[in-house]
PLY file of the C-alpha trace (Angstrom):
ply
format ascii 1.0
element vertex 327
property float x
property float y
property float z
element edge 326
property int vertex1
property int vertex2
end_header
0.00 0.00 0.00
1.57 3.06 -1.46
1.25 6.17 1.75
1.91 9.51 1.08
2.79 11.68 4.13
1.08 15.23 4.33
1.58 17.61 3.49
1.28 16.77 0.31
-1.24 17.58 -2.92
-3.95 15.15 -4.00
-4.14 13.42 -7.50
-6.96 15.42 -9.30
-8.15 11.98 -11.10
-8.34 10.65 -6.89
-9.88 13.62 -5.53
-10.40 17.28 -6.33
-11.94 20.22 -4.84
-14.99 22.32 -6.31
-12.76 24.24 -8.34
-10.17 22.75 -10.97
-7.62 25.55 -9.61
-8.11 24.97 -5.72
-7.32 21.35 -6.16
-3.77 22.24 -6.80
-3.33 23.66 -3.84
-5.52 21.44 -1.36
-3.22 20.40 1.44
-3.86 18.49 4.51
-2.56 20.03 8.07
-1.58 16.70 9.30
-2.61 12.57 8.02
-1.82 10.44 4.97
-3.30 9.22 2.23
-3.15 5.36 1.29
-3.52 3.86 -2.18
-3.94 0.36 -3.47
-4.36 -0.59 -6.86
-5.44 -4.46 -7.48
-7.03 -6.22 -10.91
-10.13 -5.74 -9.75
-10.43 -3.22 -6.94
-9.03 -0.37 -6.52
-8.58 0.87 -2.45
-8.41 4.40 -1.10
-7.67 5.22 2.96
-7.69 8.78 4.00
-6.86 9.51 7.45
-6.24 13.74 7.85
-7.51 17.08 9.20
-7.56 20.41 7.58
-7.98 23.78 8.61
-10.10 25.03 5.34
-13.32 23.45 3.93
-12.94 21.29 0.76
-15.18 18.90 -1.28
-13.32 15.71 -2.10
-14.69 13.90 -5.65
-13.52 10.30 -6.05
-15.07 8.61 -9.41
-12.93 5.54 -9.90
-14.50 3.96 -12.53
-14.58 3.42 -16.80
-18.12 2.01 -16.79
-21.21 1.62 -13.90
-19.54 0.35 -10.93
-20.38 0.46 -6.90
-18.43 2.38 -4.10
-17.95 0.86 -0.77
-17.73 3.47 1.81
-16.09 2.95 5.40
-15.76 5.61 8.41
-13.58 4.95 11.68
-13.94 8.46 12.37
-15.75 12.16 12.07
-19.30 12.13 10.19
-18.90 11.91 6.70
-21.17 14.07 4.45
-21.51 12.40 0.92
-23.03 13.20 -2.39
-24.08 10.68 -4.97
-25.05 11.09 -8.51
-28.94 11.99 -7.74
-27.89 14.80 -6.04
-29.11 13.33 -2.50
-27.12 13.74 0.41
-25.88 11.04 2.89
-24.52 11.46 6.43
-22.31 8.56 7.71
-21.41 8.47 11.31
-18.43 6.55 12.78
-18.83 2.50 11.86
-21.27 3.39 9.12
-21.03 1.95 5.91
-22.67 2.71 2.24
-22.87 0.37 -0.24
-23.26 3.13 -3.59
-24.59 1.85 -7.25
-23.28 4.25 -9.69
-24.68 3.64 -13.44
-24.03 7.23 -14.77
-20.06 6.88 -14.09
-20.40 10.35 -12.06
-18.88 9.53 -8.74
-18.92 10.46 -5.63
-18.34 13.52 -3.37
-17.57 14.13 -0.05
-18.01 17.49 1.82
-14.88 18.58 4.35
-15.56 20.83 6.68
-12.56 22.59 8.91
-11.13 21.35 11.80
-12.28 17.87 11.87
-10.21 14.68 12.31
-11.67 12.46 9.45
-10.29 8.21 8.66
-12.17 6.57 6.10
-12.01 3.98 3.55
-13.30 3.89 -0.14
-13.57 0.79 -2.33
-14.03 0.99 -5.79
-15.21 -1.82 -8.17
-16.59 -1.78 -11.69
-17.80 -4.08 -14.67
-14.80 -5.71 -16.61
-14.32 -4.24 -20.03
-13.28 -7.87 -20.92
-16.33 -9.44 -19.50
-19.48 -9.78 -21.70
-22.49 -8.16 -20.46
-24.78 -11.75 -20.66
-22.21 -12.98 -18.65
-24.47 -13.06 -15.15
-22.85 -15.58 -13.30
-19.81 -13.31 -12.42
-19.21 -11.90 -9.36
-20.04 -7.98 -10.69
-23.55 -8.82 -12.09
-24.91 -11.23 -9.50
-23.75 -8.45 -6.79
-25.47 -5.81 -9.15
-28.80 -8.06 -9.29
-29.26 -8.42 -5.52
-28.89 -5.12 -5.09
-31.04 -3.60 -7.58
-33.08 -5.88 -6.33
-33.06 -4.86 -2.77
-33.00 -1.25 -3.39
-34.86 1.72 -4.55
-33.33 2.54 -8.08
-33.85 6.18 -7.41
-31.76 6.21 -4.77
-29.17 3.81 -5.55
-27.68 3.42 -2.09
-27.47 1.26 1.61
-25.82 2.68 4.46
-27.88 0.72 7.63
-26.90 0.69 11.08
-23.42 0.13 12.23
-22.02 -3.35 11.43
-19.86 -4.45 13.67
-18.92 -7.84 11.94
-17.70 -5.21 9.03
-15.33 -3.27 12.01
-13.00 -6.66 12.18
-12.51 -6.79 8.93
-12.24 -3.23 7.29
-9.03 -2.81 10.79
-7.82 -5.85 8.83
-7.71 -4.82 5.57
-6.03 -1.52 6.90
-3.39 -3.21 8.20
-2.37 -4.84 5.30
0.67 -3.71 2.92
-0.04 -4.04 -0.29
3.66 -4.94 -1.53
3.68 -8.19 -2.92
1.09 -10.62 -4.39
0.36 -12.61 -1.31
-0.45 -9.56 0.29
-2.52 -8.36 -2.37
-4.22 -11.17 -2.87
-4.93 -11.27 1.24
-6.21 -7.92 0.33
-9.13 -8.86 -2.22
-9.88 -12.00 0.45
-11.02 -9.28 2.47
-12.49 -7.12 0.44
-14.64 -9.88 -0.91
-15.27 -10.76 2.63
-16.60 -7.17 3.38
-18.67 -6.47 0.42
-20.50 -10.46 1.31
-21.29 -8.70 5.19
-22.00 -5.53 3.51
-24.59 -7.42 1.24
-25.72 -9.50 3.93
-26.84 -6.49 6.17
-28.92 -5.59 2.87
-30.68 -8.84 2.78
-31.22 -8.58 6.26
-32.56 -5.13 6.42
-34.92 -5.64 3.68
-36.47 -9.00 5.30
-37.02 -6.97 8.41
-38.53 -4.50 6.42
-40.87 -7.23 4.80
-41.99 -8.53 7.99
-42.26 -4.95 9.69
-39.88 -5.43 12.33
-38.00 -2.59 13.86
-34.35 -2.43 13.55
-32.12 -1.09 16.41
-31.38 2.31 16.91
-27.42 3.98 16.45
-26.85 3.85 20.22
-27.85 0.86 20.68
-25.49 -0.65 18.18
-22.86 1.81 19.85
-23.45 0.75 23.20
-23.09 -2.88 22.31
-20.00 -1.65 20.26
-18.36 -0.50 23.42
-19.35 -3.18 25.74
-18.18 -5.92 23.34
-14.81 -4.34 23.10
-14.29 -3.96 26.68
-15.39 -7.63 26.69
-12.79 -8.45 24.63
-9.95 -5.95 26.04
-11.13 -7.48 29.66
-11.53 -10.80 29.61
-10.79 -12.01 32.82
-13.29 -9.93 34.29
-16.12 -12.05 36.46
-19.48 -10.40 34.11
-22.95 -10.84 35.11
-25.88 -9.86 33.10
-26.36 -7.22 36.09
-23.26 -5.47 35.41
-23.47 -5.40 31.33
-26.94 -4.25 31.70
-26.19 -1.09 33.96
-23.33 -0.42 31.83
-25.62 -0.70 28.23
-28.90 0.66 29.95
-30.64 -2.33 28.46
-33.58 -4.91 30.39
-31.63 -8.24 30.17
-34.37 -9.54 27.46
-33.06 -6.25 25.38
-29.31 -7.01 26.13
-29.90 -10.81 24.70
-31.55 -9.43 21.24
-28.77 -7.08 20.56
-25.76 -8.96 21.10
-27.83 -11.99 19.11
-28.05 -9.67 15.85
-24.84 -8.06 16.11
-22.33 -10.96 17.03
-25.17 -13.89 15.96
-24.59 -15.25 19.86
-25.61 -14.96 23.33
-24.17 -12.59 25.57
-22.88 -16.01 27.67
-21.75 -17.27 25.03
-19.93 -14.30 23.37
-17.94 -13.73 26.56
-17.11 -17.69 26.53
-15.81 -17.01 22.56
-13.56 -13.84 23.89
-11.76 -16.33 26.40
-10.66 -19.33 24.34
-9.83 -16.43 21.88
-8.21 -14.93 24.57
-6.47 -18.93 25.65
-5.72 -19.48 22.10
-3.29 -15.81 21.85
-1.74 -17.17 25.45
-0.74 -20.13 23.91
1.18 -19.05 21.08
2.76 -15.84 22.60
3.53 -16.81 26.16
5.20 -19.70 28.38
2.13 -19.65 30.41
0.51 -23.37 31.63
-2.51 -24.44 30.69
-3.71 -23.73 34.57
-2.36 -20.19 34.49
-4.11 -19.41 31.30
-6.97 -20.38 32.52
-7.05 -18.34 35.82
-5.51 -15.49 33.55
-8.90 -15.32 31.24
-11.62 -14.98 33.86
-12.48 -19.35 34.75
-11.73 -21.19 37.87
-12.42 -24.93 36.32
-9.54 -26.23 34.22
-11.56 -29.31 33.30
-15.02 -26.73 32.14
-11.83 -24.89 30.26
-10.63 -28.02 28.30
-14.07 -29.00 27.68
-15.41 -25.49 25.95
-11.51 -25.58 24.15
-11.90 -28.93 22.61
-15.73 -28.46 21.70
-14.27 -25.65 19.72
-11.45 -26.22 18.78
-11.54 -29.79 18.39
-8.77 -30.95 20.62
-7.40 -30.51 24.20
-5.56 -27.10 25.26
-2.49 -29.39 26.09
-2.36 -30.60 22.56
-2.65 -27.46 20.91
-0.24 -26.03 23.22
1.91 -28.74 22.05
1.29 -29.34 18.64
2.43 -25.11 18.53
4.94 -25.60 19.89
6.33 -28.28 18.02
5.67 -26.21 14.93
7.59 -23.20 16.30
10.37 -25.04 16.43
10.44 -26.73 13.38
9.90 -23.62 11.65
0 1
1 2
2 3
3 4
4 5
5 6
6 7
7 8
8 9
9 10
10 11
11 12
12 13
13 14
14 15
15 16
16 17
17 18
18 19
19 20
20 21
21 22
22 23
23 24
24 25
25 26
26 27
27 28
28 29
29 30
30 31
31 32
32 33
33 34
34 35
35 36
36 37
37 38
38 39
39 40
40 41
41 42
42 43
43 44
44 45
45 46
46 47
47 48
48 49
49 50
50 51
51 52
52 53
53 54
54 55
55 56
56 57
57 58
58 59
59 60
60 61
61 62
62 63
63 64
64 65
65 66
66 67
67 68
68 69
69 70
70 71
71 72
72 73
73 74
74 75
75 76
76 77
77 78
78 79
79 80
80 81
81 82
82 83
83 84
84 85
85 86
86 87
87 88
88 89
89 90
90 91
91 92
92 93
93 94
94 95
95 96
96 97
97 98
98 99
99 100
100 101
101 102
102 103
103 104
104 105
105 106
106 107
107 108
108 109
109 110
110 111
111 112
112 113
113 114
114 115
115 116
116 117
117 118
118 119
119 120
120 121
121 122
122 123
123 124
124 125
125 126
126 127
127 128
128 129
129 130
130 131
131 132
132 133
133 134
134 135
135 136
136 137
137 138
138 139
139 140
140 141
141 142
142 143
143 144
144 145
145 146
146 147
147 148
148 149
149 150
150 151
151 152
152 153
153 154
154 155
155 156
156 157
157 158
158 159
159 160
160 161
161 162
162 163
163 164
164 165
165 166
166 167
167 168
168 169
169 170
170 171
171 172
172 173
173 174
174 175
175 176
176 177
177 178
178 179
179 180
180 181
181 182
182 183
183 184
184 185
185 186
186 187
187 188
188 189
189 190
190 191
191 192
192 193
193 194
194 195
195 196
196 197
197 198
198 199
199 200
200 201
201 202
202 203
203 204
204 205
205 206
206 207
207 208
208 209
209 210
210 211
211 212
212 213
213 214
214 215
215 216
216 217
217 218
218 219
219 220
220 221
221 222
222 223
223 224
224 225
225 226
226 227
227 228
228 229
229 230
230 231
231 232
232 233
233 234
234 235
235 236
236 237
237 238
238 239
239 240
240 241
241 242
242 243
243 244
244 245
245 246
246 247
247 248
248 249
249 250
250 251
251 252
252 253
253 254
254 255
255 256
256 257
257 258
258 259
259 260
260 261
261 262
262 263
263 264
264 265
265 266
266 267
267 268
268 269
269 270
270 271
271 272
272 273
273 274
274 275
275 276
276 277
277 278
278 279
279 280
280 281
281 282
282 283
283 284
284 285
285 286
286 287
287 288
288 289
289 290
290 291
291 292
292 293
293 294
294 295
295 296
296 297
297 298
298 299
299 300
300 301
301 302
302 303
303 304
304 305
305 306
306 307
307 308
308 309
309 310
310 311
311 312
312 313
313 314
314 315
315 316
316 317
317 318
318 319
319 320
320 321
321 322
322 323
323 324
324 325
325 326
């Protein structure tokens, strides 16, 4: 993944500001700008503040084509070929059909700390257009399917399952093929969740069920990742429900359409997650991991390990180990 430190000036055909002569001279106080260019994807990362107000236009494409749109941080204000006008808070997502090859825009105000990520996909000029068991026209189809074609465009709640994987695909460094190729894994991977939350949204819709509201989602956001930052902590359903503000029977049907689990059994997933990083990075026994993630039973511990992960702690511990050392 190609950075570029700020200051520095953006590619017009990247991004540009209202006026062909301002966009020479549109600089960033302080961020970067990261750039990834794969055969059929092309990734953008901005991550930057800047003292004067600018309008960023990003149209990455030859022929119709869909933007994927990810924010980590600041609200986003974005402008799509119908002239409608999106707001996307932090862990939003928009999922953007754009048949008229126009583009996107996003509006910058001053003295805000933005990070977001833009992914860019189109039709292959080497595909033919009856071809509609590709990848490109089957996505199309279920979207045009699931979507008002006036308003070509999802956003939805915050996803969380979309959080582990766009920090992922940020972290990657796109400068070899294995890399890149990890690269497209995940982007695949996030445009299949992205696609899923459609699906989802629309069969709620259908059977007139209410969604969950943006603090709800951020609320279990926060809880999950002090969950998972914490996991030796003793929980109780008391404790997570003063700390959410939710009745226990809300607390349940939040954390089962966010992380498709209980809240028991979400915690449970964070320690043998947790057990599983103790083995491979520390000399730590099987009984001090299991005192170090939150359990008092080494024999309930070795029972929820192997239902997982299909063998005893000892022998994974072992079996690790041996391939440590052989590497």
């Amino acid at each position: 993944m190609r950075q570029h430190e700020i200051p520095s000036v953006f590619n017009e055909v990247v991004c540009k500001n209202q006026q062909a002569e301002e966009a020479k001279d549109f600089q960033f106080d302080e961020g970067k700008v990261s750039q990834s260019i794969m055969n059929d994807f092309l990734y953008l990362e901005y991550s930057f503040s800047t003292s004067t107000k600018h309008e960023i236009s990003i149209n990455g494409h030859e022929n119709e084509g869909f933007y994927f749109v990810y924010v980590w941080q600041g609200e986003l204000s974005m402008n799509i070929e119908n002239g409608k006008s999106y707001i996307l808070h932090p862990h939003q997502s928009a999922l953007v059909y754009d048949s008229g090859v126009k583009g996107i825009r996003f509006k910058i105000p001053a003295d805000v700390r933005y990070r977001f990520a833009v992914i860019c996909f189109d039709k292959s000029q080497h595909q033919k257009p009856n071809f509609n068991d590709s990848f490109y026209y089957s996505f199309k189809k279920n979207f045009c399917e699931n979507t008002d074609t006036l308003f070509p465009v999802f956003i939805g709640h915050p996803y969380l399952k979309l959080l582990e994987k766009a920090n992922m695909l940020s972290e990657i460094s796109n400068d070899n093929v294995a890399s890149e190729l990890m690269m497209e894994g995940l982007i695949f991977q996030i445009l299949g969740l992205k696609m899923e939350q459609l699906l989802e949204y629309r069969q709620l819709q259908d059977s007139e069920q209410i969604g969950f509201t943006s603090r709800e989602l951020a609320q279990v956001h926060k809880i999950s990742e002090y969950i998972r930052k914490n996991p030796s902590f003793s929980y109780s359903v008391d404790f997570l429900c003063r700390e959410t503000g939710f009745s226990p029977s809300k607390l349940q049907e939040v954390f089962k359409a966010v992380h498709n689990r209980t809240v028991i059994d979400y915690i449970r997933n964070v320690r043998l997650e947790a057990a599983v990083e103790l083995i491979k990075s520390t000399d730590m026994n099987i009984s001090e991991i299991v005192y170090s993630i939150g359990l008092t039973s080494r024999s309930y511990f070795s029972k929820i390990f192997k239902n997982k992960y299909k063998c005893s702690p000892k022998s994974f511990q072992e079996q690790f180990r041996m391939k440590f050392v052989s590497a």
